[in-house]
C-alpha positions in Angstrom: 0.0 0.0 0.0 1.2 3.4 -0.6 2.9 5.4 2.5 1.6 8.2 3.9 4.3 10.5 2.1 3.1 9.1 -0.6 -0.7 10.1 -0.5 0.4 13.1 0.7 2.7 14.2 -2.5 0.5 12.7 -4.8 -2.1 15.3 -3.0 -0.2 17.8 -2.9 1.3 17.8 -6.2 -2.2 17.3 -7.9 -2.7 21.0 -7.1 0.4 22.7 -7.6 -0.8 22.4 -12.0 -3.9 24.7 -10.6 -1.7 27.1 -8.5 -1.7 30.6 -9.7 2.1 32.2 -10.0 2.8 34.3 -7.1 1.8 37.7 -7.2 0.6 40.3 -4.8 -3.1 39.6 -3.7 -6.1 41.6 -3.0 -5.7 40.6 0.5 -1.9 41.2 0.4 -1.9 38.4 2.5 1.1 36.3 2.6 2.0 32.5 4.3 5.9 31.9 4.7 7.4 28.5 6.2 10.7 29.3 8.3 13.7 26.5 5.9 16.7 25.7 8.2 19.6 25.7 5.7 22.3 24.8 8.0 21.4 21.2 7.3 21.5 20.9 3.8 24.9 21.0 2.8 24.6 17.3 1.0 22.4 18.7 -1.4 23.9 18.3 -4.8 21.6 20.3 -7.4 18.1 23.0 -7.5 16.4 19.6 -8.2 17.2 18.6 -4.3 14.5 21.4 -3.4 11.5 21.0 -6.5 9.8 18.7 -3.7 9.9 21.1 -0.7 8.6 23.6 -3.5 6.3 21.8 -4.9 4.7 20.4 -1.5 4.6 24.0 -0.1 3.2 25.9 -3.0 0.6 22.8 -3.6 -0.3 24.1 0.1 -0.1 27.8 0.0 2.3 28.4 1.3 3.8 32.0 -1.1 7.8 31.7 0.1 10.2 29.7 2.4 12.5 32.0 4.5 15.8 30.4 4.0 17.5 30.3 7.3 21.2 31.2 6.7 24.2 31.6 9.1 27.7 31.6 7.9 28.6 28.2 6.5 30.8 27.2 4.3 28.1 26.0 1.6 25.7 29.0 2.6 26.0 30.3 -1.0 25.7 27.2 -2.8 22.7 26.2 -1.7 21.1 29.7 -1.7 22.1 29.3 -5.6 20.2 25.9 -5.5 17.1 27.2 -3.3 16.5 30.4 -5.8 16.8 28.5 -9.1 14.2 25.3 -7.5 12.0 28.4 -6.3 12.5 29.9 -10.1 11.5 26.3 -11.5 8.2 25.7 -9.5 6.6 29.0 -9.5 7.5 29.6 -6.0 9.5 32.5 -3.7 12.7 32.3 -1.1 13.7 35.3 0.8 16.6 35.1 3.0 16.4 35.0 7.0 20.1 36.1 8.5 20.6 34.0 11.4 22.1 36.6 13.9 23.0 33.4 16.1 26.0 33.8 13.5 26.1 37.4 12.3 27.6 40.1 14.1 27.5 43.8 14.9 28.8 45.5 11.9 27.8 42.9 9.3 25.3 45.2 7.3 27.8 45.2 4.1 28.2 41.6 4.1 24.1 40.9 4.8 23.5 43.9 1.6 25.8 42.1 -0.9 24.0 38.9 -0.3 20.6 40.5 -0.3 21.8 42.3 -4.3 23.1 39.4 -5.1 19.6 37.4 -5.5 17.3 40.2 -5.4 17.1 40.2 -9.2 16.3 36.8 -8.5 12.9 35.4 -10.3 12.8 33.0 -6.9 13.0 36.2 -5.2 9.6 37.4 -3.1 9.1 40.8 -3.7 6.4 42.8 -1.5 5.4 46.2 -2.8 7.9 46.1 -5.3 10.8 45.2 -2.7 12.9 42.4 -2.3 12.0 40.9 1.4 14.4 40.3 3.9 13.9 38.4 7.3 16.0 37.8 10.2 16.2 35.6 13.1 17.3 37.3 16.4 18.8 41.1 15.4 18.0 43.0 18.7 18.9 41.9 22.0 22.6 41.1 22.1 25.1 44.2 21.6 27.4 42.0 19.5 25.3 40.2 17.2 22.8 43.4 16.6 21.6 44.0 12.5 21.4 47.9 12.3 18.0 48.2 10.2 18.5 51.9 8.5 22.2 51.3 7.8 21.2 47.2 6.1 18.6 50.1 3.8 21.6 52.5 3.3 23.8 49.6 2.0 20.8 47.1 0.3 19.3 49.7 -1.4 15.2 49.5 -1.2 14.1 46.4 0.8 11.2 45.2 2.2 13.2 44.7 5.9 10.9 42.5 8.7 13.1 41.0 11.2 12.7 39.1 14.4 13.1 42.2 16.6 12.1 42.1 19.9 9.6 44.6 21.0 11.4 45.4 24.0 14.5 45.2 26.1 15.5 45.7 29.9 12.2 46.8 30.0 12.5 50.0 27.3 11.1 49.7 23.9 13.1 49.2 21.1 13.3 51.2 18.3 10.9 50.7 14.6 13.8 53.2 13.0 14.5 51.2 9.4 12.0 48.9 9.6 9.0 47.8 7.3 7.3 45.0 10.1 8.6 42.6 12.6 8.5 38.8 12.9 7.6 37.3 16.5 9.5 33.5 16.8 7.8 33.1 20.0 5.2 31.0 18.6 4.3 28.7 21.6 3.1 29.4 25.4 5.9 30.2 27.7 7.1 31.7 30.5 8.6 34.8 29.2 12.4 33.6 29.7 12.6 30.8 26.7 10.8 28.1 28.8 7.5 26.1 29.5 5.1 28.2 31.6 4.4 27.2 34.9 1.8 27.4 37.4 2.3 31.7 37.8 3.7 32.2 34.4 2.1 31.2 31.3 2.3 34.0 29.0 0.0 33.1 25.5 0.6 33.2 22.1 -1.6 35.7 22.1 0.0 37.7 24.3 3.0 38.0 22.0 0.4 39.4 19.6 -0.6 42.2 21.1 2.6 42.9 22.2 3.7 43.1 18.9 1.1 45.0 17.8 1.0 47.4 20.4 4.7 48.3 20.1 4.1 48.4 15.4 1.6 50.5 15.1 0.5 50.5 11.9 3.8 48.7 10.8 3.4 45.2 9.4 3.5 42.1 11.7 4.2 38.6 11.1 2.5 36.3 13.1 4.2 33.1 14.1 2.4 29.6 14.1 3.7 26.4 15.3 2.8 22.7 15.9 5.3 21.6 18.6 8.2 21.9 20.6 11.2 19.5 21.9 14.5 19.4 21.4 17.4 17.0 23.6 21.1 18.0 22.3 23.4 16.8 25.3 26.1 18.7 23.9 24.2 22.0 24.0 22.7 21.5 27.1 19.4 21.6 25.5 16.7 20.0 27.0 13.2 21.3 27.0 9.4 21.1 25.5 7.0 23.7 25.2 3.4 22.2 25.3 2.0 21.9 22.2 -1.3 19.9 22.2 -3.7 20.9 19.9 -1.9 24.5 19.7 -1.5 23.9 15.7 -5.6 24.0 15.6 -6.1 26.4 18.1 -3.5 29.2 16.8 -4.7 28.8 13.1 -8.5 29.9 14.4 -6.7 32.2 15.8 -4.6 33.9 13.1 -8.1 33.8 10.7 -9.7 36.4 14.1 -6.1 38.4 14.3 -5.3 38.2 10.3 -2.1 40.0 10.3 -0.2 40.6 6.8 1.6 38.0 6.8 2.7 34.3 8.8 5.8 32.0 9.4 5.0 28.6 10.3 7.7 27.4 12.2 8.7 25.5 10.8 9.4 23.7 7.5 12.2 21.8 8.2 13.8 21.9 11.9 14.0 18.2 13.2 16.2 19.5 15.5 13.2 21.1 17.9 10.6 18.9 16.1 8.4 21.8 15.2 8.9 20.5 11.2 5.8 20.1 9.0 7.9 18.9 6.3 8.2 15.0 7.1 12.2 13.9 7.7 13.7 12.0 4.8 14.2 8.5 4.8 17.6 7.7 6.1 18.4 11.3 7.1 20.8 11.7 9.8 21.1 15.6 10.4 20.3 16.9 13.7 16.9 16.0 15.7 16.9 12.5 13.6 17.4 10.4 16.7 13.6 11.6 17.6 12.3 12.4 14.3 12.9 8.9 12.0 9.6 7.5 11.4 7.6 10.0 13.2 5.6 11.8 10.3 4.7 15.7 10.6 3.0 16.4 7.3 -0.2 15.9 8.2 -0.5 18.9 10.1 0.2 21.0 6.8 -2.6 18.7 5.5 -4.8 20.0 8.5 -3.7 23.5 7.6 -4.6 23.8 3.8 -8.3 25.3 4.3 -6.9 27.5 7.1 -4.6 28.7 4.9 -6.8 29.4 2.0 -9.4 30.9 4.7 -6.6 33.0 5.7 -6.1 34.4 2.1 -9.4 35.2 1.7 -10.2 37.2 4.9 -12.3 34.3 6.1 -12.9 34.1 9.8 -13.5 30.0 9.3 -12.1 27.7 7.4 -14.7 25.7 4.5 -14.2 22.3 3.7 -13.2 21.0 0.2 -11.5 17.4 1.6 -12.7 15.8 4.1 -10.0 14.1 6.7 -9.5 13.1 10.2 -5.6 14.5 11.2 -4.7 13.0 14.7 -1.4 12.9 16.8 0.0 11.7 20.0 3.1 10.9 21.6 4.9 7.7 22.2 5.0 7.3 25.4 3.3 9.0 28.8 5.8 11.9 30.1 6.0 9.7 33.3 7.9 7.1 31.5 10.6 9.5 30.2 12.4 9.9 33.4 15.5 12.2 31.7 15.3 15.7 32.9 13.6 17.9 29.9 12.5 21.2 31.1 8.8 21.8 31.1 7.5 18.3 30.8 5.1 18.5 33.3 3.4 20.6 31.0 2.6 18.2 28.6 -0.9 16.3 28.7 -0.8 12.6 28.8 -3.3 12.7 25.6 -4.6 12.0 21.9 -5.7 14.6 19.6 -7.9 14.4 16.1 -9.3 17.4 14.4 -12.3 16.6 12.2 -12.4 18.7 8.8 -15.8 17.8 7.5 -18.4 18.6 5.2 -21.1 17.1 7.0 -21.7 16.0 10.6 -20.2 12.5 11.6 -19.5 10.3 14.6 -15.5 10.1 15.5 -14.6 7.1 16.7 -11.0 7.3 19.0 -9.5 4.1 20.9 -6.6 4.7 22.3 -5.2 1.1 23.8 -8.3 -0.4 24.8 -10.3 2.5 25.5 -12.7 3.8 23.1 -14.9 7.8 23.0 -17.1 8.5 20.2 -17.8 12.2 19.5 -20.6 13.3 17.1 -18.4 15.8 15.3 -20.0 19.0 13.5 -19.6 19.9 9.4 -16.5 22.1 9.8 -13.2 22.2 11.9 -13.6 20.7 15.3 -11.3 19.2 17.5 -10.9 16.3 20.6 -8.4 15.0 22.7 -9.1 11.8 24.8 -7.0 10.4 27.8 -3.6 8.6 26.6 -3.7 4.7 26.6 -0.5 2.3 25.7 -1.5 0.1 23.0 -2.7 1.0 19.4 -4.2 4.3 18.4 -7.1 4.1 15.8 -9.8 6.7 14.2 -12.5 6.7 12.4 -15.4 8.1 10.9 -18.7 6.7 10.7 -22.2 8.0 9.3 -25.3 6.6 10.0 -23.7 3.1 11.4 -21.4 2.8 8.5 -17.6 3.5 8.0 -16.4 6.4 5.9 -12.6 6.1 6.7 -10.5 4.7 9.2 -7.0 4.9 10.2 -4.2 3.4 12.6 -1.1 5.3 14.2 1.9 4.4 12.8 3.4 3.7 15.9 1.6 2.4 18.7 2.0 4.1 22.5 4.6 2.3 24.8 6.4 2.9 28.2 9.5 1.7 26.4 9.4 4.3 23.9 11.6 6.7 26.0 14.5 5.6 27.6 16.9 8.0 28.8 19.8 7.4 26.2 16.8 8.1 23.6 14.1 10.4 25.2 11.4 10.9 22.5 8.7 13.8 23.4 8.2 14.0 19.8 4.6 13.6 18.3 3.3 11.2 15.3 1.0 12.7 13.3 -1.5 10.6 10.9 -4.3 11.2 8.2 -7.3 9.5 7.3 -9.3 10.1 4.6 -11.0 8.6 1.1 -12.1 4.8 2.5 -8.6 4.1 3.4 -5.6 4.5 5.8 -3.0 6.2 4.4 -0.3 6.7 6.6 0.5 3.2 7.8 1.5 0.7 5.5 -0.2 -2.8 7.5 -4.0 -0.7 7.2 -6.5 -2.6 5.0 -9.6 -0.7 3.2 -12.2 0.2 6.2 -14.8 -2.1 6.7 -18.7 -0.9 5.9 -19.6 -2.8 9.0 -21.2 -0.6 11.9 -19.1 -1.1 15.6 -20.2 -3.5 17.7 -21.9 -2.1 21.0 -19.4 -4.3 23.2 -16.9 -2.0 21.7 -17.6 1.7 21.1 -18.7 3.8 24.2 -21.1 5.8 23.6 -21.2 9.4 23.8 -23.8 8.7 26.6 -20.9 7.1 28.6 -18.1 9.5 27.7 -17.5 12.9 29.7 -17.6 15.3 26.9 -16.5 18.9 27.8 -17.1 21.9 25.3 -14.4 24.2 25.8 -15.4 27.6 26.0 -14.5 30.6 23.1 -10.9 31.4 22.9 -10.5 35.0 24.7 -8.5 37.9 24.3 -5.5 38.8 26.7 -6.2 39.9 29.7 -5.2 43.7 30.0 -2.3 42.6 32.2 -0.3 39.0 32.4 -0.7 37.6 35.6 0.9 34.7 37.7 -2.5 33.6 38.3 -2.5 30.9 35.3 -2.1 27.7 35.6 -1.4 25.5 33.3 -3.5 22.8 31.9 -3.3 19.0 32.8 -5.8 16.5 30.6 -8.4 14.6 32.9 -7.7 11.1 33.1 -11.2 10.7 32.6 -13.1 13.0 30.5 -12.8 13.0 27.0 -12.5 17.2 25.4 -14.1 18.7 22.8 -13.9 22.1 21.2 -15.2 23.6 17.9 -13.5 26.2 15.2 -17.2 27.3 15.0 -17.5 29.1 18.0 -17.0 32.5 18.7 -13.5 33.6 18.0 -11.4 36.4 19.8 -11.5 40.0 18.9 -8.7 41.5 17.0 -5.9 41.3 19.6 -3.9 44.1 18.6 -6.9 46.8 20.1 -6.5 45.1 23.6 -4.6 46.9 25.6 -1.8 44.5 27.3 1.3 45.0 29.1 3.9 42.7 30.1 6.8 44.4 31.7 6.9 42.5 34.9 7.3 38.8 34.4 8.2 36.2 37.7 11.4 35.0 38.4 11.7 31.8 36.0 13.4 28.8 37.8 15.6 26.3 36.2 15.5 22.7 36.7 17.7 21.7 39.7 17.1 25.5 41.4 20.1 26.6 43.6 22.3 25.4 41.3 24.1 27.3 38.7 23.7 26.1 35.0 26.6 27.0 32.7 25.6 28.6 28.8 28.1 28.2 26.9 26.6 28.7 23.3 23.7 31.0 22.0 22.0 28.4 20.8 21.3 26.9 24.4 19.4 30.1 25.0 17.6 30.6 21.4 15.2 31.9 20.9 15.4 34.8 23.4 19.1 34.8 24.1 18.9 36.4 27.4 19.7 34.2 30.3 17.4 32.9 32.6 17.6 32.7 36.3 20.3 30.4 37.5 22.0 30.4 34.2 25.9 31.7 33.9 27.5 33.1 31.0 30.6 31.0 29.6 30.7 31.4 25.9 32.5 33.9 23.7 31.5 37.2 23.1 29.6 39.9 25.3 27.8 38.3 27.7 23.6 38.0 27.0 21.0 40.1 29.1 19.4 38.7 31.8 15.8 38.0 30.9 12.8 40.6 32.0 12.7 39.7 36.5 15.6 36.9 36.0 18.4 36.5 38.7 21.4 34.8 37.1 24.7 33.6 38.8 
């Protein structure tokens, strides 16, 4: 049977013959996908990228942001990356990875930025070449200075990942056209989990953002998951993700900035990829990423995104598809010490996109919930159970599709030499599985009693509306544990927040973070231990070259 890349390419592909050549919509509304180019030095030709092109335009996805620090074969494959972009009707830009640029580097960034600007791979908004960064305005020796980058570039479309503020004091807009937030997951304001009296939102990056633009551009970050576990960067930690993927694209149809990064294409590294890893790969984040498919969330996303185009506050249907992911294994049986697991819910999630009402079936081990699911997006999570993970979708007691997980849920799926906090993410749709090879054609034969609960039996909880930000962050959040019991539902349908960037919020006072082992002092001895924030968190020390980070907002370092 085909794989579930497979289905998904041939998918995919089918649509990139109807996709329109890029130009500047109506909306003006624009979908990026953040492309980690530190990790593709074995490519040998353009033809190494047509797939990532072809797969992310067949999405909508307008333009990767090609991650670049200072590597030997930086320019090579930026050659190879324009001309594939050129070939499939698709757009790079370049995102300067000030991890590895420096204070001073505008001449060398502005002879890169000329030298593919004339580019036909090159995006272009209002007539300007765009130009990205990561990081750019927090550490005083790896600092991009936006109006001298214009003076030397010429006339660029400039949104980097600025920072709206540091030490407290507002940074400055001088040079810039917009700014890109990274921050794309719920945290605790110094490059961690939240806890129990800091969990600063999404959302509250939003209206940070906006507040501090104006009526400069924004681009809104959007994310599936989080975990990374690099021993030799001292890099241990998860934000929780759960079904953050659905709930931040409702979200980004309320807000509808100008433009969004998903975060990203292809980082196996922190596992937040939607591109799956390739088969045999062994670059960074492998270890947790082999055989542990992602794409199915950019399947989840292709009527958000094309909602998101059109101004559309909800997403419609053209395809319908159960997309589902869990974990491996229960955090309790990954006893390694990864920062912020105690954030993660021991859980299963499916989001319905349907055209009509249905009953989801989800057994996870050898319990079983059945939701009657709306026409539309809606979402469920049910309790974690070892044993296999299977969905399905019936109608009036027959089956529509079916499918199994890929990998079934284990307490030995995380020892401590290979901790995996990873998810799996799977598709069903058509009248077969398509992401696991062993699946047979679903059976037309209704579920037994003896083994479907009903939805009479299950606890099923409607979560409320998605609200704005409070006016103020406060350490009065705690953060949220699944029921071992009770089986969640929530709905794209209901009422969705208002615009965040006319609530008023202010986050200037955050609580002392913690580390894990607190009293003791944690050595940094590389930027990349403290990405994306680089400023150091309580009980961290500074050890690496260069001038030493800032101190996150209320942190006490050592």
């Amino acid at each position: 049977m085909p794989s579930y890349a497979s289905w998904l390419a041939l998918g995919l592909l089918t649509a990139v013959s109807r996709a329109a050549p890029l130009v500047e919509r109506a909306t003006n509304k624009l979908v990026f996908a953040h492309f980690m180019m530190g990790t593709q030095s074995a490519r040998t030709s353009s033809k190494d990228y047509d797939t990532d092109m072809q797969q992310a335009k067949a999405a909508g996805i307008d333009a990767f942001a090609l991650n670049i620090g200072l590597d030997s074969y930086t320019e090579t494959q930026l050659n190879y990356a324009y001309q594939s972009a050129a070939d499939n009707g698709m757009k790079v830009f370049i995102s300067f990875d000030y991890n590895y640029y420096t204070t001073g580097s505008e001449s060398a960034v502005a002879t890169l930025i000329k030298k593919y600007s004339s580019s036909a791979g090159q995006l272009n908004v209002d007539s300007k070449p765009f130009v990205s960064t990561f990081n750019g305005n927090q550490e005083t020796a790896k600092t991009l200075d936006a109006p001298a980058l214009k003076s030397a570039a010429g006339d660029i479309f400039l949104v980097p990942n600025y920072q709206p503020k540091k030490d407290g004091a507002d940074m400055s807009l001088d040079g810039i056209d917009g700014a890109f937030n990274w921050m794309a997951w719920p945290n605790n304001g110094a490059n961690r989990a939240p806890t129990a009296s800091v969990n600063l939102t999404v959302e509250n990056g939003d209206t940070d953002y906006t507040n501090w633009l104006g009526t400069k551009n924004y681009m809104a970050p959007i994310s599936p998951w989080f975990f990374t576990d690099f021993d030799q960067y001292d890099k241990h930690w998860v934000f929780p993700a759960d079904l953050l993927w659905f709930n931040r694209w409702n979200n980004i149809l309320s807000l509808a900035p100008r433009f969004v990064e998903i975060i990203t294409w292809n980082d196996f590294g922190e596992s937040h990829n939607v591109a799956d890893l390739p088969s045999g790969s062994t670059v960074d984040g492998a270890a947790w990423s082999a055989d542990q498919p992602h794409s199915g969330w950019l399947e989840m996303a292709l009527p958000y995104i094309a909602a998101f185009k059109a101004g559309d506050k909800t997403p419609t249907i053209t395809e319908e598809k159960l997309v589902y992911w869990y974990r491996p294994s229960k955090v309790a049986d990954c006893s390694k010490a990864i920062e912020g697991k105690e954030s993660l819910q021991d859980a299963v999630f499916v989001v319905a996109l349907l055209k009509s009402a249905g009953t989801v079936t989800v057994t996870s081990g050898s319990t079983t919930q059945t939701f009657e699911a709306k026409a539309g997006a809606q979402a469920f999570q049910v309790p974690m159970a070892y044993g296999k993970q299977t969905f399905k979708l019936t109608r009036s007691g027959a089956d529509v599709f079916s499918s199994t997980g890929s990998k079934e849920i284990a307490a030995s799926n995380c020892p401590v030499a290979s901790t995996n906090l990873n998810a799996i993410v799977g598709v069903a749709k058509g009248s077969v599985a398509v992401d696991s090879p062993s699946s047979a054609p679903a059976s037309s034969a209704a579920p037994s009693s003896s083994a479907v609960a009903s939805a009479s039996s299950s606890i099923i909880k409607t979560l409320p509306p998605t609200t704005a930000p409070s006016a103020t962050a406060t350490n009065s959040t705690t953060v949220p544990k699944v029921s071992s019991s009770a089986a969640v539902a929530t709905s794209a349908s209901a009422p969705v927040p208002t615009t965040l960037s006319s609530v008023q919020y202010t986050a200037t006072t955050k609580a002392t973070s913690t580390t894990a082992g607190s009293g003791q002092c944690v050595t940094i001895t590389a930027s990349e231990q403290i990405r994306p924030t680089n400023c150091l968190a309580s009980g961290q020390h500074w050890a690496g070259p260069g001038d030493t980070p800032s101190p996150c907002d209320g942190a006490t370092t050592c």
